[in-house]
C-alpha positions in Angstrom: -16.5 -50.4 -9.9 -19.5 -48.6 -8.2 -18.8 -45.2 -6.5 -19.9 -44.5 -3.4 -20.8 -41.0 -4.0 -21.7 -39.8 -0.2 -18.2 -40.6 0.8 -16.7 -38.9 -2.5 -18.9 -35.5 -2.1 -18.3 -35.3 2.2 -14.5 -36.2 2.3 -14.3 -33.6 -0.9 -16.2 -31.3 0.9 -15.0 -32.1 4.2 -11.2 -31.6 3.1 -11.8 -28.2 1.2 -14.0 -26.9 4.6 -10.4 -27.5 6.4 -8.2 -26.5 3.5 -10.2 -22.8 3.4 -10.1 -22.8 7.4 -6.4 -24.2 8.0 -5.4 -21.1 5.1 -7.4 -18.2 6.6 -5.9 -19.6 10.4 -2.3 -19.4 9.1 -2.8 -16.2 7.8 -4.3 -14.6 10.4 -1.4 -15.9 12.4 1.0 -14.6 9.8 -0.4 -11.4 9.8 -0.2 -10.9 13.7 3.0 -12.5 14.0 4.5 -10.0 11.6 2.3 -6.9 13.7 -0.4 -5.4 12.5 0.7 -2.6 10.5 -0.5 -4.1 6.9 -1.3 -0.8 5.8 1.9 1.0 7.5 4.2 -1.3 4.8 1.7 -0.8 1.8 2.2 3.2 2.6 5.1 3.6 3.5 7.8 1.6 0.5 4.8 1.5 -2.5 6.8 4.4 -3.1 7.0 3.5 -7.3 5.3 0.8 -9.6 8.3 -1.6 -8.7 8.4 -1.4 -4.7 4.6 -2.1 -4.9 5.4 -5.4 -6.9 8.1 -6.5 -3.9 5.5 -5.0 -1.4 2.5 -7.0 -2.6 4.7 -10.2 -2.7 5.4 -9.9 1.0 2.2 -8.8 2.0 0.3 -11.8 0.1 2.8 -14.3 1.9 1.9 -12.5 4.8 -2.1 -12.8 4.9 -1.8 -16.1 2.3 -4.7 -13.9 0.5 -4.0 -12.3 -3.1 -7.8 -11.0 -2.9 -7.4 -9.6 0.7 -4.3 -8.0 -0.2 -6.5 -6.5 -3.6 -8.8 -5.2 -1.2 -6.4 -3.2 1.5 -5.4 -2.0 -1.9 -8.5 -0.4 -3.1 -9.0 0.5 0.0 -5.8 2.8 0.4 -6.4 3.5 -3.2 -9.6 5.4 -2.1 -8.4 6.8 0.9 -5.8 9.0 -1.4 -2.7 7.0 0.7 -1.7 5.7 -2.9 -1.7 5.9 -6.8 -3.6 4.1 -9.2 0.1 3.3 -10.8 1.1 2.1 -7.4 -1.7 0.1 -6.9 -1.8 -1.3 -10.4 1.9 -2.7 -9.1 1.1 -3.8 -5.6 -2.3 -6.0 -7.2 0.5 -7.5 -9.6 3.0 -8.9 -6.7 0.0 -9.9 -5.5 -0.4 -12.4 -8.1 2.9 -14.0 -7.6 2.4 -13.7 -4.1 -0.3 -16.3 -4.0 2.0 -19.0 -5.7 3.8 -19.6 -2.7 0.8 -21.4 -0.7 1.1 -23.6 -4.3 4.7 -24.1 -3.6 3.9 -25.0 -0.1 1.3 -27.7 -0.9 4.3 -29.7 -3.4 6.1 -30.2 -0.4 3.6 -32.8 0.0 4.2 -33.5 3.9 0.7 -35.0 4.2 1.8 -38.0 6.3 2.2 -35.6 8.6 -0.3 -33.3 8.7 -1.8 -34.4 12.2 1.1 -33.9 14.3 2.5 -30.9 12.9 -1.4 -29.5 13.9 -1.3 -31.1 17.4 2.1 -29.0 17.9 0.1 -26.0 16.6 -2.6 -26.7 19.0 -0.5 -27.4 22.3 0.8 -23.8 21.5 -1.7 -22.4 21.3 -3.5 -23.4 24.6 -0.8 -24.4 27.0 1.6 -21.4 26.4 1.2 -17.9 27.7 3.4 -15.6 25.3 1.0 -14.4 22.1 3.7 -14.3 20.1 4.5 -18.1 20.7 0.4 -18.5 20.3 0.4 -16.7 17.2 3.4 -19.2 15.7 1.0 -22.4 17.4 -1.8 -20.6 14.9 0.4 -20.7 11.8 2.0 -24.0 12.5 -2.1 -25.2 13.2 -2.9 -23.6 10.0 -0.1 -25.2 7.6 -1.0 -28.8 9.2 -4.9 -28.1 8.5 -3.8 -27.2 4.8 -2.1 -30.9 4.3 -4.8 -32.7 6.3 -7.6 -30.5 3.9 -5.4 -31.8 1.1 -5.2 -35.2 2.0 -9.2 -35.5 2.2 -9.6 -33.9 -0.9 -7.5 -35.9 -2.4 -8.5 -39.3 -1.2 -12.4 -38.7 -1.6 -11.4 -37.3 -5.9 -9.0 -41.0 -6.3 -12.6 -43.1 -6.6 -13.2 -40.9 -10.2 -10.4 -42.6 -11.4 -12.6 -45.5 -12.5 -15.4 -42.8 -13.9 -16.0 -42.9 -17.7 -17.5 -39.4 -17.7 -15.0 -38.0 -15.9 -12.5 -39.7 -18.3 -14.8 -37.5 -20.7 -14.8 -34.4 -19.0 -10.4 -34.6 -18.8 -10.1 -35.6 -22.3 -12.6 -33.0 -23.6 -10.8 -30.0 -21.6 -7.3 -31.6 -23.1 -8.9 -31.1 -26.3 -10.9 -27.6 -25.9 -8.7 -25.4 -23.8 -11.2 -22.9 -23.0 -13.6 -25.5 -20.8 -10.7 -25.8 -18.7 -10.2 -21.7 -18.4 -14.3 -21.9 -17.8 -13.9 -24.6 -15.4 -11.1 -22.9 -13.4 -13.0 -19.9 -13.2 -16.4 -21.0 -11.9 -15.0 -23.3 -9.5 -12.6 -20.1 -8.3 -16.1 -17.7 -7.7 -17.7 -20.2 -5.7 -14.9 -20.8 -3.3 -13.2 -17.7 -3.5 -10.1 -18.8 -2.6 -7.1 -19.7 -5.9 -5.4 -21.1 -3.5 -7.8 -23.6 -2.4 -8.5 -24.1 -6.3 -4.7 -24.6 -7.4 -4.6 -27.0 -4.4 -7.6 -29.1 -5.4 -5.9 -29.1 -9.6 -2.5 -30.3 -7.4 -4.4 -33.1 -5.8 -6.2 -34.3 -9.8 -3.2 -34.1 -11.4 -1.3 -36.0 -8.8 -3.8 -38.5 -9.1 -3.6 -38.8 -12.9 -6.9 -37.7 -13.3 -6.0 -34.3 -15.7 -3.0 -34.3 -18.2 -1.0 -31.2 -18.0 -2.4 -29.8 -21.0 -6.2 -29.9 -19.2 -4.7 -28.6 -15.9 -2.8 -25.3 -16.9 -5.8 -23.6 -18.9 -7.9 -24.3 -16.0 -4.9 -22.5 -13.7 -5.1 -20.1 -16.0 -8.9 -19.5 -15.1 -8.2 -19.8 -11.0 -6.5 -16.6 -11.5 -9.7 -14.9 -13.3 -12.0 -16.6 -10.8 -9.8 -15.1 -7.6 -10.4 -11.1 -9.2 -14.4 -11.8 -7.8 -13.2 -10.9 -4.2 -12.1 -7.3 -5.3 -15.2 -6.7 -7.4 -17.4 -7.5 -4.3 -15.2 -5.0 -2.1 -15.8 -2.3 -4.7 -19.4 -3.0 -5.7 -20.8 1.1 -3.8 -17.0 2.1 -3.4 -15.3 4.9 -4.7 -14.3 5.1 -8.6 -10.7 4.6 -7.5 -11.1 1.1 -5.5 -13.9 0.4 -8.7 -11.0 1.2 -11.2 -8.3 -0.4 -8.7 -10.5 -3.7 -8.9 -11.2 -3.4 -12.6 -7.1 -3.7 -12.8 -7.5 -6.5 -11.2 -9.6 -8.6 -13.3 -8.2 -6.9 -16.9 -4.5 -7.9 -16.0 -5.6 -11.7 -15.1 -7.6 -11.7 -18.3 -4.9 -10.3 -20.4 -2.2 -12.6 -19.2 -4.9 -16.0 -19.3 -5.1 -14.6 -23.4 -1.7 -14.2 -23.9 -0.9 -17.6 -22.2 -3.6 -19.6 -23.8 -2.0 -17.9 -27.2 1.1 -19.7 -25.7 -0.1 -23.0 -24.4 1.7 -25.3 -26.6 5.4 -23.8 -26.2 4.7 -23.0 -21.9 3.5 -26.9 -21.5 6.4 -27.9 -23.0 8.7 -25.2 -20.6 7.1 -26.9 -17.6 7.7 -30.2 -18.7 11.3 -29.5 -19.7 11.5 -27.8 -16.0 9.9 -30.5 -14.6 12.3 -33.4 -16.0 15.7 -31.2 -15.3 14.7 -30.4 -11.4 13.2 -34.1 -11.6 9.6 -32.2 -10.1 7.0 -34.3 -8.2 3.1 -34.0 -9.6 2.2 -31.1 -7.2 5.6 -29.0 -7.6 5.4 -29.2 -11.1 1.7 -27.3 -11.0 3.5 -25.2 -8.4 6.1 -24.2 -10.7 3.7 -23.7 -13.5 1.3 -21.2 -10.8 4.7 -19.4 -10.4 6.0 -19.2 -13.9 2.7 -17.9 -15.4 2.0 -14.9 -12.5 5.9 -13.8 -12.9 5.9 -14.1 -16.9 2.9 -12.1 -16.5 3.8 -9.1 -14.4 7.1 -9.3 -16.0 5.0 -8.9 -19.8 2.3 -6.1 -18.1 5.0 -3.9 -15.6 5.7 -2.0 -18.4 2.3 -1.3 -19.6 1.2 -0.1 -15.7 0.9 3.8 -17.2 -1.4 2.3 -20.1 -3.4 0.4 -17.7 -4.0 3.1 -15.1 -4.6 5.2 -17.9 -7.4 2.7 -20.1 -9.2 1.8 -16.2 -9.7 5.8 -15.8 -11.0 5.8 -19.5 -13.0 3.0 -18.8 -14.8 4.1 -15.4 -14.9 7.8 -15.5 -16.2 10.2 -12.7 -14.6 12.6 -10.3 -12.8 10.5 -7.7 -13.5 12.4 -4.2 -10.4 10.8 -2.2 -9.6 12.0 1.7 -6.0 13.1 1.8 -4.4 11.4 4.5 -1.2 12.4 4.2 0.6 16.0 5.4 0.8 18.3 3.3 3.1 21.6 4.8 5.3 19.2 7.1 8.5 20.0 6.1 11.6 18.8 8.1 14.0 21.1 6.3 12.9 24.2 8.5 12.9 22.5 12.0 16.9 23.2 11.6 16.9 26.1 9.5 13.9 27.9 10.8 11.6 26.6 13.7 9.7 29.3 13.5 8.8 28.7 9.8 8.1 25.1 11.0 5.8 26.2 13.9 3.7 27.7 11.4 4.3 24.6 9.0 3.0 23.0 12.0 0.0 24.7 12.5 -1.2 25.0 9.0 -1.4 21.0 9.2 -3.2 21.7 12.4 -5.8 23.6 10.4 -6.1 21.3 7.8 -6.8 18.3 10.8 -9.6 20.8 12.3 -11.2 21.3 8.4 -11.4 17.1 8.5 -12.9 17.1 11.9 -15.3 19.5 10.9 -16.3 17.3 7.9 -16.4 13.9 9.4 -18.8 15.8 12.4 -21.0 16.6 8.8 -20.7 12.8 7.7 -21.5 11.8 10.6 -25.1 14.4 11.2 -26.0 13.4 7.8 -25.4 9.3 8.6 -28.0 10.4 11.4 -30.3 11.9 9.7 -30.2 9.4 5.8 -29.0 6.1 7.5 -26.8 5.8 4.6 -23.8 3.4 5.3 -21.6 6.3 2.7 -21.8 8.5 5.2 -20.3 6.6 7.9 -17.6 5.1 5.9 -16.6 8.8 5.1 -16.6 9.5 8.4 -14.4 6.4 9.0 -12.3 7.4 6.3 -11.7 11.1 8.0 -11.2 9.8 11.5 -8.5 7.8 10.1 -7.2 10.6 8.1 -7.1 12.8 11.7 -5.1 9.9 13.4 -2.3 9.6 11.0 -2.4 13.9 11.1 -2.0 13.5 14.8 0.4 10.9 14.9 2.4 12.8 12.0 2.2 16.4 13.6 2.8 15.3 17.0 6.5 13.6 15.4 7.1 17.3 13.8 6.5 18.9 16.9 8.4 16.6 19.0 11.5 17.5 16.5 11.0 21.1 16.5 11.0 20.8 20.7 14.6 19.7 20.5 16.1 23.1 19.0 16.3 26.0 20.7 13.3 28.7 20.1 12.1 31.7 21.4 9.7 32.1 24.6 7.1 33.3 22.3 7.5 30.5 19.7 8.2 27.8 22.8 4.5 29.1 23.9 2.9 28.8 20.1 4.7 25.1 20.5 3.1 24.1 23.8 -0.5 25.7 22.7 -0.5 23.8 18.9 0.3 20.9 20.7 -2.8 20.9 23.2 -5.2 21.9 19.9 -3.7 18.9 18.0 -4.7 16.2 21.3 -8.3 18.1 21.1 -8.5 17.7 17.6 -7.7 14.4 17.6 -10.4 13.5 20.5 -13.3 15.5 18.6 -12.3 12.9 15.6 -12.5 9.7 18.4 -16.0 11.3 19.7 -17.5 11.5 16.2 -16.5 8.1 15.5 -18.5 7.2 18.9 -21.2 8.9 17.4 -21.3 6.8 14.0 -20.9 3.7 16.3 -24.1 4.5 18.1 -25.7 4.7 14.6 -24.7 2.1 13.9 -26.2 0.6 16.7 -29.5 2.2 15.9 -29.7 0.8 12.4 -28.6 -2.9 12.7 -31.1 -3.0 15.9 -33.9 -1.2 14.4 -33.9 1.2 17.2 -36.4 4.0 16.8 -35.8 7.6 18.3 -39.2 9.7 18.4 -39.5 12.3 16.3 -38.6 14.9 19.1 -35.4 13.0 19.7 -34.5 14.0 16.1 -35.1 17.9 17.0 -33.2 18.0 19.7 -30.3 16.1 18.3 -30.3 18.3 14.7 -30.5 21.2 16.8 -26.9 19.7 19.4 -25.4 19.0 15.8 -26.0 21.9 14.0 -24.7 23.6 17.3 -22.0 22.3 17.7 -20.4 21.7 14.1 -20.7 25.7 14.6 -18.7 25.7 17.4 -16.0 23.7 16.3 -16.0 25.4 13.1 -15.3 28.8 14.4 -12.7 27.6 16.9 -10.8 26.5 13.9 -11.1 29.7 11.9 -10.1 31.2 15.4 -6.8 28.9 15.4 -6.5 30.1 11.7 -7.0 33.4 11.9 -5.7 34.1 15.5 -9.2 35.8 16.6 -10.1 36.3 19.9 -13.2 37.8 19.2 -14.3 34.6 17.4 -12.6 32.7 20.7 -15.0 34.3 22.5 -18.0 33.2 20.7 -16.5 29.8 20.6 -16.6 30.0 24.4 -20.4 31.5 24.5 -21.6 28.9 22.3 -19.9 26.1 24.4 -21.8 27.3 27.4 -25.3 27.0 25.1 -24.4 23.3 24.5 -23.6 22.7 28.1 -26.9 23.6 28.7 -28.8 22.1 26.1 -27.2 18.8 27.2 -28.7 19.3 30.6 -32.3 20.1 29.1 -32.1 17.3 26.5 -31.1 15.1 29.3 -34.4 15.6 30.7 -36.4 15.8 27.5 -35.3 12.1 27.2 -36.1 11.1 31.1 -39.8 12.5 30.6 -40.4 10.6 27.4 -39.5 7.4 28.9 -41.3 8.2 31.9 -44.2 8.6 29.2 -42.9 5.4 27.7 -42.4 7.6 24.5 -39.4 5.4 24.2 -37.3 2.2 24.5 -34.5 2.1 26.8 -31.9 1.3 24.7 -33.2 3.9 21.8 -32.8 6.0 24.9 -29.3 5.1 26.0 -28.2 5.7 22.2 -29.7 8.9 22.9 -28.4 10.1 25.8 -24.8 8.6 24.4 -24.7 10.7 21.5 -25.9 14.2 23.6 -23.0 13.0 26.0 -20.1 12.6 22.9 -21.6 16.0 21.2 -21.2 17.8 24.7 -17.4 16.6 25.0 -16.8 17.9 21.1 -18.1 21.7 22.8 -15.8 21.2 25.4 -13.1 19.6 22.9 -13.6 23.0 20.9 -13.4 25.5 23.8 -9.9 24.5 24.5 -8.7 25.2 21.3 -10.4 28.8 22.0 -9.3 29.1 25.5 -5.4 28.6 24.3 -6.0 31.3 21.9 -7.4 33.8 24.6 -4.8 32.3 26.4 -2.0 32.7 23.8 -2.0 34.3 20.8 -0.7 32.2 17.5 
């Protein structure tokens, strides 16, 4: 029988193009269904090693993405909101996570596929409510993934009749490692396990691999999926690099151990397979889910070792932005509100010291162009909001005892420097966004542009600087410089303003290098007057 090989390659093609859409679709819907506080969960109950197993379970079912839950990983990871240890447990539920999408595709509801994703679709466009719109995405989504499915697996059946392909099956039946090769390759390319397991669902439905072929190349989907976490860290921090390094060692170890194993776990699933009486795709389902389980189950104790061996293995001084408080503590909003007050504003201090080194990030992203910088700066804004968001909860509390009128007026005044904290941190991310601009548009400022803007910067880090140490140190005289300097940036924003006018006039300068100009004097001249307040309150009141 001939082969028409156009039809095989575009409905193969055709159907994974829908599976890898119809899975990132339900996800996304997933994930905004649920709310979009991803990170919140992974901070907040990663508490031990355990909790991040149960935590990365949910969250991968959540995004249907084992690498994208990897990545928030490294990312917290880096920021310093968790542990290497934690981390190390979080990747691992992510693993077991990822079998669910395999235990979704054995329901085999393929038939229909098509109006399960018209339901999704008249959701999503004839009804109002996003939450409703969000379910018509997932619903959308978990159709697409059948009709993907379907395609895929009606454009493989032809191979059926395929000598070499006979060849190929009977060869990776026979060597175990082509199949562990196989499944790993094909995994980098798409980037997606999911997607891969599907496809290994689809041949062995089909007859077209024997069991023993299919589970050494399951065994390299899970290698192949780890490629998405190295990308993320490729220029990251050593923690995310070490984070990600986890990632690929513990899918390695367990594909060795399993592969040690093969002969006794093919004959487990086909035992499990002939007592629940499995169809084709569940039993690779089960197989997905019995390997990643039996794996974290063998590793979890080992998570010390591991964190310990990755730090070995990638060493370096790991410079991580603390996001978390550090002097907040509840215990002496009862007790003691003055003591918290001044819990309070030692927090408040620490918030300022970030501002002042994501306003440095960000002068240096200006002046290198080096994308570091303005992640750090990213990093630190992020840092301030959760500050502000946990402060501003503290102070709340400590309103609702009773406290002196001295300490009620130290309350009111730390409360207006945390808001002008906060807004320097949103101005300097402004700032990096205008960079931004700059660099992916090519934009060039002239050479005086630079002057005047590294003389506004170097200004006005200053400025905030010394109305920190003023909050510190309760320092009026240094308020008063604060104030006096804020007047000098007030007026160089008026003289820069017209610097920039006469060089376009001159045609010195593009319009929008120009508007990216005048945008950055603008944000720096709010920081000075962001920075003033906190002096005024202290002339105002003292601390």
């Amino acid at each position: 029988m001939d082969v028409n090989w156009q039809e095989v390659i575009f409905q193969f093609l055709g159907g994974l193009g829908i599976f890898l859409f119809a899975i990132k679709y339900m996800g996304d819907g997933l994930q905004k269904a649920a709310g979009d506080r991803l990170r919140a969960i992974l901070d907040r109950f990663t508490t031990n090693p355990f909790m991040g197993v149960l935590v990365g379970i949910i969250v991968t079912v959540l995004i249907q993405s084992s690498s994208g839950t990897t990545v928030i990983t490294v990312g917290l990871v880096s920021a310093g909101f968790m542990t290497l240890r934690q981390a190390i447990g979080v990747i691992m539920g992510a693993n077991i996570g990822t079998t669910v999408t395999a235990f979704i595709i054995g329901l085999d509801v393929g038939a229909y596929a098509l109006p399960i994703m018209a339901f999704g679709a008249f959701l999503i466009f004839f009804v109002q409510k996003a939450k409703v719109k969000n379910l018509g995405e997932v619903i959308f989504g978990f159709g697409g993934l059948f009709l993907g499915l379907e395609l895929m697996s009606g454009g493989m059946k032809p191979l059926r009749s395929l000598e070499a392909f006979t060849d190929l099956t009977l060869a990776m039946s026979e060597h175990s490692l082509l199949g562990v090769v196989a499944g790993t390759i094909f995994t980098l390319i798409v980037q997606s396990s999911s997607a891969t397991v599907g496809i290994l669902q689809g041949l062995y439905a089909e007859d077209l691999v024997s069991m023993k072929a299919a589970l050494p190349i399951l065994f390299g989907d899970n290698i192949g999926t780890t490629i998405t976490a190295v990308l993320a860290s490729i220029g990251a921090s050593v923690a995310a690099r070490r984070a990600a390094a986890t990632h690929v060692l513990f899918n390695v170890v367990g594909t060795v151990i399993f592969m040690l194993l093969l002969i006794p776990f093919t004959a487990y699933v086909e035992w499990i397979s002939g007592v629940l009486n499995l169809e084709s795709k569940m039993q690779i389902a089960f197989a997905h889910g019995s390997f990643n389980i039996a794996n974290t189950v063998l590793q979890f104790p080992f998570i010390g070792a591991w964190a310990y061996f990755v730090t070995k293995m990638i060493p370096g001084e790991d410079v991580t932005i603390e996001y978390k408080p550090k002097h907040l503590d509840r215990r002496f909003i009862a007790q003691s509100p003055a003591v918290a007050i001044g819990q309070a504003k030692e927090e408040i201090i620490r918030m300022g010291d970030f501002s002042v080194q994501g306003l440095n990030e960000t002068f240096e992203y200006l002046k290198t162009g080096q994308k570091k910088h303005a992640e750090t700066a990213y990093q630190i804004e992020d840092a301030i909001n959760n500050l502000d968001r946990k402060i501003t909860d503290y102070l709340v509390e400590v309103s609702s005892v009773t406290v002196s009128a001295a300490e009620s007026g130290r309350h009111v005044m730390l409360m207006d420097s945390v808001r002008d904290i906060e807004r320097i941190g949103d101005h300097f991310e402004n700032i990096v966004e205008l960079i931004d601009l700059r660099e992916t548009n090519k934009l060039k400022l002239t050479d005086d542009a630079i002057v005047d803007l590294t003389e506004m910067f170097t200004l006005t880090i200053e400025t905030v600087q010394k109305a920190i140490e003023s909050l510190d140190k309760n320092d009026t005289g240094l308020a008063r410089t604060v104030s006096e300097k804020e007047d000098l940036i007030d007026n160089m924003e008026r003289r820069f303003r017209k610097n920039h006018i006469l060089r376009l006039n001159e045609g010195h300068c593009s319009a929008q290098a120009g508007m990216v100009f005048v945008d950055i004097v603008s944000n720096l001249e709010r920081i000075g007057d962001h920075a003033v307040n906190i002096a005024e309150a202290i002339l105002g009141k003292h601390v």
